[in-house]
C-alpha positions as CSV (number, residue, x, y, z in Angstrom):
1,X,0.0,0.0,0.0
2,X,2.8,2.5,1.3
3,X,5.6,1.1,-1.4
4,X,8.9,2.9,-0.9
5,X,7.2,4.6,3.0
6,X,9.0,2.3,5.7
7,X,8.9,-1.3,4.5
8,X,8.5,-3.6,6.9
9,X,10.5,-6.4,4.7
10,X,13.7,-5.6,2.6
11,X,14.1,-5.1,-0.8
12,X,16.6,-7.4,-1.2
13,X,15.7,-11.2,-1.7
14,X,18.3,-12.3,0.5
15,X,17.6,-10.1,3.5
16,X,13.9,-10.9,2.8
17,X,14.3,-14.3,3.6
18,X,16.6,-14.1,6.5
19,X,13.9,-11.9,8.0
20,X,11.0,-14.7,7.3
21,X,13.5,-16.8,9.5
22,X,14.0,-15.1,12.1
23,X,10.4,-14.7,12.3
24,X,9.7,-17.8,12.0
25,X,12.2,-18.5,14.5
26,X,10.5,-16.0,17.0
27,X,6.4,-18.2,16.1
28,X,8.3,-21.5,16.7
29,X,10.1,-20.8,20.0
30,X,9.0,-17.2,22.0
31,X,5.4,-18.2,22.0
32,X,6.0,-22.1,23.8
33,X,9.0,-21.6,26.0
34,X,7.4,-18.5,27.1
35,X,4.6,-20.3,27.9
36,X,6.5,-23.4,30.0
37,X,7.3,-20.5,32.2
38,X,4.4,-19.8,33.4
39,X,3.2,-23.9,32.9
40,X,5.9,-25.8,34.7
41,X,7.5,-26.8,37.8
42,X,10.6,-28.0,39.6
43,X,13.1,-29.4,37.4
44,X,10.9,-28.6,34.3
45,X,10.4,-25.3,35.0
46,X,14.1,-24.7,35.3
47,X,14.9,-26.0,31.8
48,X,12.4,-24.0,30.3
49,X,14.4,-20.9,31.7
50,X,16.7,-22.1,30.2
51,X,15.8,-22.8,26.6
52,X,14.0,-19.6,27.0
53,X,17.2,-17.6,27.6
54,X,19.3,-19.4,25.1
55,X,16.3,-18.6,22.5
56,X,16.2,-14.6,23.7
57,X,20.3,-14.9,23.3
58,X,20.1,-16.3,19.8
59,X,17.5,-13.2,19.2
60,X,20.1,-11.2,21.0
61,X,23.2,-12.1,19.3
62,X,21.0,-11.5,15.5
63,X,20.4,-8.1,16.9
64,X,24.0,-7.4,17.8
65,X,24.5,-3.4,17.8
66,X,21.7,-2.7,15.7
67,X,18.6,-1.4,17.3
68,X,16.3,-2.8,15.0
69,X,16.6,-6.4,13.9
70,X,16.7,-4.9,10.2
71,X,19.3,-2.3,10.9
72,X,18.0,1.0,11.2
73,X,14.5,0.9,10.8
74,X,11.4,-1.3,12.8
75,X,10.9,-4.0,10.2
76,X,9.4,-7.2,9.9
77,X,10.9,-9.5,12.8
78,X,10.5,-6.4,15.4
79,X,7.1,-6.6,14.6
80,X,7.0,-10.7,15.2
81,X,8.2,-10.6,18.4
82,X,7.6,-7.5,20.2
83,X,4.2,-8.6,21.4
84,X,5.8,-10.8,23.0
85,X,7.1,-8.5,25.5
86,X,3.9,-8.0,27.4
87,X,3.8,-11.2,28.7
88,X,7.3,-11.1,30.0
89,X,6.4,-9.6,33.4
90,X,4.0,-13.2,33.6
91,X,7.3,-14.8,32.5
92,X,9.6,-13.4,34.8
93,X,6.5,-13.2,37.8
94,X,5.9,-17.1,37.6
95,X,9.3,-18.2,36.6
96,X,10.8,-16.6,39.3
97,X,13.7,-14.9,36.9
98,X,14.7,-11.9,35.3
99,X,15.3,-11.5,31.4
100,X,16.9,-8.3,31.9
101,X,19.7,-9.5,34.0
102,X,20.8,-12.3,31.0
103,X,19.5,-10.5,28.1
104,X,20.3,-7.1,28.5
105,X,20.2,-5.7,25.0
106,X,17.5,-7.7,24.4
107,X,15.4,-5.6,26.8
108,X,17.0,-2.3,25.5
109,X,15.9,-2.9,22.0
110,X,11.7,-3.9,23.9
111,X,12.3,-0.5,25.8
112,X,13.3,1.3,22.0
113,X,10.2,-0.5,21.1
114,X,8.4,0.8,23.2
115,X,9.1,4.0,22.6
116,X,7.4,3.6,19.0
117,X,4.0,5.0,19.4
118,X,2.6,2.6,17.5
119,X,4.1,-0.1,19.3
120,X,2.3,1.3,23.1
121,X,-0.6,1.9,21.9
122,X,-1.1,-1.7,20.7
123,X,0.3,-3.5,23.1
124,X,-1.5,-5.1,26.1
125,X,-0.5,-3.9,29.6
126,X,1.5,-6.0,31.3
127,X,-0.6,-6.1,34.7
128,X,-3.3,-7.9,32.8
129,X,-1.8,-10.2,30.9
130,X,-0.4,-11.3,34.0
131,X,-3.9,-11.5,35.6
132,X,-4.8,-13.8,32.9
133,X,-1.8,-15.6,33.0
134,X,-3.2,-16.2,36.8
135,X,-6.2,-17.0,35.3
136,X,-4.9,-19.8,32.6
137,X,-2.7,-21.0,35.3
138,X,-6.1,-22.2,37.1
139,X,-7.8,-23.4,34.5
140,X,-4.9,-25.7,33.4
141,X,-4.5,-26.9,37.1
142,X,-1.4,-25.7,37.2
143,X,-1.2,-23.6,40.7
């Protein structure tokens, strides 16, 4: 619709298709570690930290020094995973960790993120995803 006005995919092929990846990545592994989180315990619940780290560091290390996974603009894998980043207070809450404190400029880029209007204005607030994490946590007899 917008053409040449902030493309959320490269131009070039290449670049195109490592950013379906990474999304792809980000669909196949944010969304269900995140989730064991919240839905384990004991020794289960401590692996899933764990792949969920590793996963956030392989994000991390693709982002490097950039502070957009496409360089210099909000593209097409930002948009992937930044939902995402409401439910982390539910992650970090019922997991008992911190993402910050192992994924540092993972958490800088959210905050940059963040700081897209776009971005907080369609994001749901932490507090309530939180209180339906609560909520799911119940239902799946998982308290």
């Amino acid at each position: 619709v917008w053409h040449d006005k902030s493309p959320l995919l490269p131009s070039d092929p290449y670049k195109r298709a490592q950013a379906r990846i990474w999304a792809d990545l980000v669909d196949q592994k944010v969304h269900t570690l995140g989730r064991k989180t919240w839905a384990a315990k004991g020794e289960e619940l401590e692996a899933a930290k764990k792949e969920f780290i590793e996963a956030l560091k392989v994000l991390e290390g693709e982002l490097g020094d950039k502070p957009y996974f496409g360089g210099e603009e909000f593209g097409y894998v930002d948009v992937a995973l930044i939902h995402f980043y409401s439910w982390f207070h539910a992650y970090e809450t019922c997991g008992n960790f911190k993402i910050g404190a192992q994924c540092p400029k993972f958490v800088a880029w959210a905050k940059r993120c963040m700081q897209r209007e776009s971005v907080s204005k369609s994001l749901a607030d932490p507090e309530k995803v939180y209180d339906f994490v609560l909520i799911l946590k119940k239902y799946c007899g998982v308290e």
